[in-house]
N, C-alpha and C positions, 0 to 999 in steps of 0.2 A: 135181121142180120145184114140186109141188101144197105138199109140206110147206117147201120153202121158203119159197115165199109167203105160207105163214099165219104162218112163225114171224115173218117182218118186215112182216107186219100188227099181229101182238102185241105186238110191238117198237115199233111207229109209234104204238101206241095208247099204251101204259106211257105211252112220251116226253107223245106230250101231255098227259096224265093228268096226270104229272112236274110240267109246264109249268105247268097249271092251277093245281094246289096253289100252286107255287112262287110264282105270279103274287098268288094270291089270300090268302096266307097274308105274303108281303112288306106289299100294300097295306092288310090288315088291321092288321100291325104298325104302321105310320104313321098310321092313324084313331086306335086307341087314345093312341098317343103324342102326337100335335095338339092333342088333347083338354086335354090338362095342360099346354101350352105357355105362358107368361105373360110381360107385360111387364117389363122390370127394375123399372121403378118402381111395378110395380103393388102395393098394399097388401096386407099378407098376415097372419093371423093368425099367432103364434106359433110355429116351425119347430124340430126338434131340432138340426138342422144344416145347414149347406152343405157339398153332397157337389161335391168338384172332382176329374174323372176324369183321370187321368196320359194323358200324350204326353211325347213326344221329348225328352231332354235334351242338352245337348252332354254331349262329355269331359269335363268339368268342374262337369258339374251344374249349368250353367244352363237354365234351360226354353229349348225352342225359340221360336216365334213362335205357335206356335198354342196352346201349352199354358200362354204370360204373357197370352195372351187370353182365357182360360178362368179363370186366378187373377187378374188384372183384376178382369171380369166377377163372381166371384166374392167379390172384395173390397167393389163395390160393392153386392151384396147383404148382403153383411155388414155396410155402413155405415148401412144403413137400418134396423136395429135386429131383424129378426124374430129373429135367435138371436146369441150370442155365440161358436159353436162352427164350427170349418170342420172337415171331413173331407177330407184329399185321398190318394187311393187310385193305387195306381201299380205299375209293376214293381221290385220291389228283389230278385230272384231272385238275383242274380248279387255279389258286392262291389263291381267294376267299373265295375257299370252302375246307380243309383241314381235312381228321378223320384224317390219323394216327400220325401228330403230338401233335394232342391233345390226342392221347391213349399212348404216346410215356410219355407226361407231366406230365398226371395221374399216369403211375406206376412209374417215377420218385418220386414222391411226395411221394409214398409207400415205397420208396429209393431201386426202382433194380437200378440199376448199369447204368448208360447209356450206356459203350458197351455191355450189355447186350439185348439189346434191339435194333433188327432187324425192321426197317420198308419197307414193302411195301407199293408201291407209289401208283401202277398200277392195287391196288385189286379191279377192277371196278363189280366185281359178284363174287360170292361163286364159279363157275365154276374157275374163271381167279385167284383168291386168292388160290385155291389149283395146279392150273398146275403150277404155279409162285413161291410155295412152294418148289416142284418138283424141277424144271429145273433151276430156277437163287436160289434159297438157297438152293438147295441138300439135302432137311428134304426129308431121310427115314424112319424115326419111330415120331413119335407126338401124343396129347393130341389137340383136336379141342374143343374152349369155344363158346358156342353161347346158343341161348334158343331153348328148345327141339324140336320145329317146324321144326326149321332150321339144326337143328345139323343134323337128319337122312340124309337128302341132300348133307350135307358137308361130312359127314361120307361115304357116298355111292363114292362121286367123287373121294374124296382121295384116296380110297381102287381101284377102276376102273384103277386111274393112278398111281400105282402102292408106294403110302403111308401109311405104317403099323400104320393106324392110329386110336385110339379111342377118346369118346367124353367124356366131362361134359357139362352137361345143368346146365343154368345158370340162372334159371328161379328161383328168387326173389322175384319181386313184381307179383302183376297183372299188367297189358299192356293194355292201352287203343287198341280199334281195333284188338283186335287180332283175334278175328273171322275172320276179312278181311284180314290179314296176312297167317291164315290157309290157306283160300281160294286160295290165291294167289299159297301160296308154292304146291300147286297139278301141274298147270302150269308148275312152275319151276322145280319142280322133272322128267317132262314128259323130257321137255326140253333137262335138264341136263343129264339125260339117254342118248340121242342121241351123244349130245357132247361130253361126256367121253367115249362114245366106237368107236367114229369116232377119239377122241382125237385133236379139232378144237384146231391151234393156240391161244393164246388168246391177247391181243390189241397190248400189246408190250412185248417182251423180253427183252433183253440187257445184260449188264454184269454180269457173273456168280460171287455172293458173300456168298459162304459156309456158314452157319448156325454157326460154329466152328470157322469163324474171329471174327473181330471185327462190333459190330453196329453200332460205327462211321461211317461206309463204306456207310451206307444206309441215312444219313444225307443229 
């Protein structure tokens, strides 16, 4: 009975120990990330790029609702002159299943420029969409669009790997679920902590294509 009870003291204690970190390693992610938060209109020096993060596409490769609020948002940072280049980073793992040439469509349609427009294939998480920034498109300085949940997260990673990056949120309508989005993103914050100062490979690299060629290149 004696050794029981010490082993689910030790157990009680881990947990909140667990807890602590967990708590305090979330709300740190979100200080950092606040930090770099900025207005759409706000004046910015010179940027390598607008990084615009993938969500949901239909069957058919039209962006959902949260993710034509993100290349919106995204377009009108690009109207205000600081770069001429957009980055939009997504899942294309599958044939089937395609974001980023449907976000690639969409600001066509807005008429940026087709070599304007960098796509990542391989932006399978917020984690792998900024080291893939980094390392195969050489964006050292950037503007990150996504909805404010997510930006602190992306904002924290870029900065970690060494991306002079700030954010606009993109946050539009109201968002079915987003409570359960919230939810989630504490998770991924803890997560992404670990991985950006361990700095983990992310699924694939491949060939280095400068931010400053052409977007052809990423076709």
């Amino acid at each position: 009975m004696r050794k029981f009870k010490k082993v689910f003291i030790t157990l009680f204690l881990i947990s909140i120990f667990c807890s602590m970190v967990f708590i305090l390693v979330d709300e740190y992610v979100c200080y950092v990330g606040e930090k770099y938060m900025i207005e759409l209109d706000e004046e910015m020096e010179e940027i390598d790029a607008v990084i615009v993060l993938g969500s949901k596409v239909m069957y058919d490769g039209t962006p959902s609702v949260i993710l034509q609020d993100r290349l919106n948002t995204a377009y009108k940072v690009y109207e205000n002159g600081t770069t001429d280049r957009i980055l939009v980073s997504g899942d294309h793992g599958r044939v089937e299943y395609d974001e980023v040439n449907g976000m690639r469509r969409f600001l066509e349609d807005k008429d940026v420029p087709t070599e304007n427009i960098f796509m990542d294939h391989a932006g399978f998480s917020t984690y792998e969409s900024m080291y893939r920034a980094k390392e195969i498109f050489c964006v050292d300085k950037a503007i990150i669009v996504t909805q404010e949940y997510h930006l602190k997260r992306a904002l924290f990673i870029a900065r970690t790997l060494g991306i002079e990056a700030y954010g606009v949120a993109s946050d539009i309508h109201q968002y079915p679920r987003r409570d359960y989005y919230e939810f989630r993103e504490k998770a991924a914050r803890v997560k992404d902590f670990f991985k950006s100062h361990l700095k983990l490979k992310p699924t694939y690299l491949g060939q280095i294509i400068p931010i400053w060629e052409d977007g052809y290149l990423t076709h």
